[in-house]
C-alpha positions in Angstrom: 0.0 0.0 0.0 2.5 2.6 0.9 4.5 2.0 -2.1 2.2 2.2 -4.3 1.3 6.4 -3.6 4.6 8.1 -3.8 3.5 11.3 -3.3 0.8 14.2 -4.1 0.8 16.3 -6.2 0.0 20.0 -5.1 -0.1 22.7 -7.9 -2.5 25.5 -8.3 -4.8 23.6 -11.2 -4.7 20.6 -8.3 -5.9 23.0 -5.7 -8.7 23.8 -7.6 -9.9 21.3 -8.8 -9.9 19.4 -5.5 -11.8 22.5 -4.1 -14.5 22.4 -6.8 -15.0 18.8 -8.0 -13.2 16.7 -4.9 -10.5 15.2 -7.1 -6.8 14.9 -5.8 -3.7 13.9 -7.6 -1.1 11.6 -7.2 2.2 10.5 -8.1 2.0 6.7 -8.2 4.1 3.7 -9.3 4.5 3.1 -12.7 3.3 -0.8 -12.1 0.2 0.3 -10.0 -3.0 -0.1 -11.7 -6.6 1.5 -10.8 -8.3 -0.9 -8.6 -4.5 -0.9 -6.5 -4.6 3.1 -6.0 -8.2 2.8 -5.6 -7.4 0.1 -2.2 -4.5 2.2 -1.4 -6.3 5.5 -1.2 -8.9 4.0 0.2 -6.7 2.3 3.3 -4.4 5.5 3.5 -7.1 8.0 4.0 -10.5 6.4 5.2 -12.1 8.0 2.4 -14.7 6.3 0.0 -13.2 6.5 -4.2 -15.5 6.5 -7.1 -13.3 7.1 -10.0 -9.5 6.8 -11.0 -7.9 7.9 -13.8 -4.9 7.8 -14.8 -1.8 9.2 -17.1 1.9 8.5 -17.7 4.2 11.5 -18.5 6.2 10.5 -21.3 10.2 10.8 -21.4 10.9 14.4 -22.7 14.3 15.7 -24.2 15.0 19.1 -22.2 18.0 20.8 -22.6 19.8 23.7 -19.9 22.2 25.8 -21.3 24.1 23.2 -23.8 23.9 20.6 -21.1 21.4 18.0 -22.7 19.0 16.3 -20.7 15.9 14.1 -20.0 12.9 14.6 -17.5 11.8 10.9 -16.4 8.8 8.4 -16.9 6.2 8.9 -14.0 2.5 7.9 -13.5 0.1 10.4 -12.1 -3.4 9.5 -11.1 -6.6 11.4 -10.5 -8.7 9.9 -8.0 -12.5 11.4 -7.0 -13.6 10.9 -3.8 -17.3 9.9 -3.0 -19.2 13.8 -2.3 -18.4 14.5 1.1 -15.3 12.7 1.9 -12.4 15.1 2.0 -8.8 15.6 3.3 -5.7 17.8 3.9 -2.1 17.3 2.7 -1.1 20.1 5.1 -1.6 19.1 8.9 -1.9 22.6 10.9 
């Protein structure tokens, strides 16, 4: 369970749209499938899931300077949480 959610992800388009339609984002391992985030989120946070989706960011080819380089392969998921059901990343 714990290694399958690395990490969220918390960015201003994130903030929003957990605020407005209760969907949070999440880096996740690249092997993890929906129904496993679904369980893990699900164990983590004692919150109820209705929907997963999910995208893999490609390999790009950045470059800094003349120093070539590569951002890597990750997996980020979208999970919705059943109406209701919230929680914070940031304990106060």
């Amino acid at each position: 369970m714990y290694n399958i959610i690395k990490r969220p992800i918390v960015t201003e388009k994130n903030t929003l749209r957990s605020n407005f339609h209760n969907e949070y984002a999440f880096e996740v391992d690249l092997n993890a499938n929906r129904t496993e985030i679904k369980k893990a989120v699900e164990k983590l946070f004692g919150v109820k899931v209705v929907r997963v989706n999910t995208l893999i960011a490609r390999k790009e080819a950045k470059r800094l300077g003349k120093m070539p380089g590569k951002r890597i392969l990750w997996k980020k998921a979208i999970v919705k949480l059943k109406e209701g059901d919230k929680f914070d990343f940031v304990a106060s």
